[in-house]
C-alpha positions, 0 to 999 in steps of 0.5 A, spaced: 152 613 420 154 617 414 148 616 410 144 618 418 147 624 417 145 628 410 137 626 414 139 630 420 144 636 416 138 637 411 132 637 416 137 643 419 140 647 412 134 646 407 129 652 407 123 647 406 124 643 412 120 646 417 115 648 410 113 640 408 115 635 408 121 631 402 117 625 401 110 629 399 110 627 391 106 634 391 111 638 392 118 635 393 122 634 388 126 627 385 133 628 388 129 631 394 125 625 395 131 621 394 135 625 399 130 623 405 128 616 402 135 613 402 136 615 410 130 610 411 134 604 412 138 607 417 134 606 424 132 599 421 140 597 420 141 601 427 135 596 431 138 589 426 145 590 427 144 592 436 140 586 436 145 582 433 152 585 437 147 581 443 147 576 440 155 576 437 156 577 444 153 572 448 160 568 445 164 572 450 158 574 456 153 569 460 147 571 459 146 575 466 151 580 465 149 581 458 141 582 461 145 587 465 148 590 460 143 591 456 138 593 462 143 599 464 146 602 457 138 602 455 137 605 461 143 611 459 140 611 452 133 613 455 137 619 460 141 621 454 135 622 450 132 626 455 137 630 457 143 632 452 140 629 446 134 634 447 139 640 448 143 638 442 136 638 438 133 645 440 139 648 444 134 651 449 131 649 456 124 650 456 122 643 455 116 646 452 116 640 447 121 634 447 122 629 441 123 622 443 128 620 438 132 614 436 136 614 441 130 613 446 127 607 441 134 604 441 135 604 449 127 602 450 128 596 446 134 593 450 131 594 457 126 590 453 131 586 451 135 585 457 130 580 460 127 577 452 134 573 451 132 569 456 126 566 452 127 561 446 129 562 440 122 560 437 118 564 442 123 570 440 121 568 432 113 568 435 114 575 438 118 578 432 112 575 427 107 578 432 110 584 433 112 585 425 106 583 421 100 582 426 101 589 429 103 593 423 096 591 420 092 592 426 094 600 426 094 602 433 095 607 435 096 607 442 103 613 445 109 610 445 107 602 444 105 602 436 103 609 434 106 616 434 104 624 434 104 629 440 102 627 447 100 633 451 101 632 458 099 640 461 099 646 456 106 648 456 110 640 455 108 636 450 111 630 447 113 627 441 114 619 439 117 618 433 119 611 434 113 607 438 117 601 441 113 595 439 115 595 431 122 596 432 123 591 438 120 586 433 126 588 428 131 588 434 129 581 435 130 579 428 137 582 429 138 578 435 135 571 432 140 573 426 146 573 429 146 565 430 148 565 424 155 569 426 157 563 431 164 560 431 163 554 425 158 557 421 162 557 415 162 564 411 159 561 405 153 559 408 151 565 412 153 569 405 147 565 401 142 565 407 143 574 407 141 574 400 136 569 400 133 571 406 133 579 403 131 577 396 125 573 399 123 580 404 124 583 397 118 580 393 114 580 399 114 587 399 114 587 392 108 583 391 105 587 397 106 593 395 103 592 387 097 589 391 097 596 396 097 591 402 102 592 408 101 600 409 096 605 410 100 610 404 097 607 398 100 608 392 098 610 385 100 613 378 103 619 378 103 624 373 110 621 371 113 614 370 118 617 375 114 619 381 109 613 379 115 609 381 117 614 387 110 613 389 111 606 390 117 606 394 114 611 398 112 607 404 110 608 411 116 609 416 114 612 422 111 608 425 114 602 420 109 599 415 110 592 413 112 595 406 117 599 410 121 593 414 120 588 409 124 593 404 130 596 408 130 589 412 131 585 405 135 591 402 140 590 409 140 583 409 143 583 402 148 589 404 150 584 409 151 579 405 155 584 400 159 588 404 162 580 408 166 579 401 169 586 401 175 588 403 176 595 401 181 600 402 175 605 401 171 603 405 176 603 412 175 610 413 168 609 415 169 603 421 171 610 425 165 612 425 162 605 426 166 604 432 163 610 436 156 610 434 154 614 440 159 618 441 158 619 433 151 621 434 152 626 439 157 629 436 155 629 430 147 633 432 152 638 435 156 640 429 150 640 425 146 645 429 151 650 431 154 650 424 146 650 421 145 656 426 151 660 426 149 660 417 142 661 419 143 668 424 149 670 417 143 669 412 137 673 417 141 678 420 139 676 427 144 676 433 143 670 438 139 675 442 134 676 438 133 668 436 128 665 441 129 658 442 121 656 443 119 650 440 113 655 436 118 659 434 123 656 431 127 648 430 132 650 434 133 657 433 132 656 426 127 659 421 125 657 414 128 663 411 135 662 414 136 655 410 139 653 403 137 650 398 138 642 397 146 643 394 148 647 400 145 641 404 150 637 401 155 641 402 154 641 409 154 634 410 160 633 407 164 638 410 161 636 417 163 628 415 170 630 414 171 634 420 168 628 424 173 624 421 179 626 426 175 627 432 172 620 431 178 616 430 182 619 435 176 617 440 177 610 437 184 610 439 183 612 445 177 607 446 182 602 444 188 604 448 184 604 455 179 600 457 176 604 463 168 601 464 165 608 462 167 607 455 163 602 453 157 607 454 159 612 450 
């Protein structure tokens, strides 16, 4: 959740974010580089993790209410993303151009979901496989199934997916068969050594793809450098996710599961407050980012809030290169922005701990 947010205050502090993109080894920097690499593993913990909080969850829910669940919160997410999250990301209501995020690929995986728990386990691993290795390598590009990019639908109203349904529900499903590991009576021990093996195993899969520049469309090569060399070899294809892509985050993710089982650190617990309100986290977290981003941007410009236009061709959300810093202020930022999280998130947590309205379980 943390690391999430350093992506989202850098596409809105940094004054190159609207000119390149931070993973083009042409222009961008190591530290650049990294700053975006690093929140790759992100939506692919988000899409694992939901899959396996379903199946955590069938210990206590009969797979019905469950399918209910899912049917509806997915549904919710879809409208949250339409609606609110939309207005958080441009702060305008011209729906001249709407981005399909996260929340959108999350919501569309469970209604998918709602009615997949109902098949076994082993069609579940079947589809999963399909849908990771077969689809990834066929390249389609069909809008909102496989592939990403605009989708005109008149002049003036324009889609954009970012996460095609299919790769993701994939991972998802890896999550959901994941959890039958997290059942009463597995012993911790055990569970522990298949995460590491099954994460180094992805691991060398994807080494020994990429060496070979299988598994995605971004080719690497030497660079000018043995620093971007290496960098060129780490940069895969997340949008739509490669092969390489799911096999590098998902492994890396296993292992940090298998790691993270064993600790218990005093460091670490202020962090379950985010973790526990995800969705209100991630709300919350868009708004502060974009208000603050935008209130630097109209000091740095000199422009008045009348003088901003908020249309998609004009600006990303009211903001233009030339209101941005540079990549030390984007840390800065999303330091500053994490602590202010920090209170607000835990007491929502309290709150959710202390009433136990249904609502809640949506927000």
């Amino acid at each position: 959740m943390v690391i999430m947010a350093l992506d989202h205050t850098r596409e809105y502090f940094h004054t190159d974010a609207f000119v390149f993109e931070p993973t083009n080894l042409e222009k961008a920097h190591a530290t650049l580089f990294f700053a975006r690499w690093i929140t790759h593993f992100c939506a692919p913990a988000f899409a694992l993790l939901s899959g396996l909080s379903m199946s955590v969850s069938l210990s206590r829910k009969t797979k019905p209410a469950l399918s209910r669940f899912l049917l509806t919160r997915g549904l919710w997410l879809m409208f949250l993303d339409w609606t609110f999250m939309r207005f958080l990301m441009f702060f305008n209501l011209y729906y001249d151009m709407t981005i399909l995020t996260v929340l959108w690929m999350l919501g569309l995986c469970m209604v998918c979901m709602a009615a997949l728990i109902y098949l076994r386990d082993g069609w579940l691993l079947i589809l999963a496989l399909i849908f990771i290795v077969i689809i990834t390598q066929l390249n389609l590009s069909i809008p909102f199934l496989t592939g990403i990019g605009f989708i005109p639908v008149t002049p003036t109203f324009t889609f954009i997916v970012a996460y095609p349904l299919i790769q993701w529900l994939g991972v998802m499903l890896i999550g959901y068969l994941l959890g039958r590991f997290y059942k009463a009576g597995i012993e911790s021990e055990k569970r522990q050594r298949m995460l590491r093996s099954v994460g180094l195993c992805f691991i060398a899969l994807f080494i020994i793809f990429r060496v070979a520049n299988f598994g995605d469309v971004s080719l690497w090569k030497s660079q000018s450098t043995t620093l971007f060399t290496f960098l060129s070899f780490l940069n895969v294809t997340k949008q739509p996710p490669s092969l390489d892509f799911i096999l590098l985050t998902a492994g890396m993710i296993f292992i940090l599961l298998s790691v993270l089982e064993r600790v218990d650190s005093v460091l670490l617990k202020p962090f379950h407050a985010f973790g526990r309100v995800p969705l209100f986290y991630f709300l919350l977290h868009f708004l502060l980012i974009h208000t603050s981003a935008l209130i630097l941007s109209m000091y740095r410009t000199g422009k008045s809030f009348s003088e901003i236009d908020f249309h998609f061709s004009k600006s990303f959300g009211g903001i233009t290169p030339e209101g941005g810093v540079s990549l030390t202020g984007v840390y800065i930022a999303w330091i500053c922005i994490v602590l202010c999280l920090y209170p607000i998130c835990y007491w929502y947590d309290r709150f959710k701990t202390t009433h136990k309205d249904w609502w809640l379980s949506y927000l």
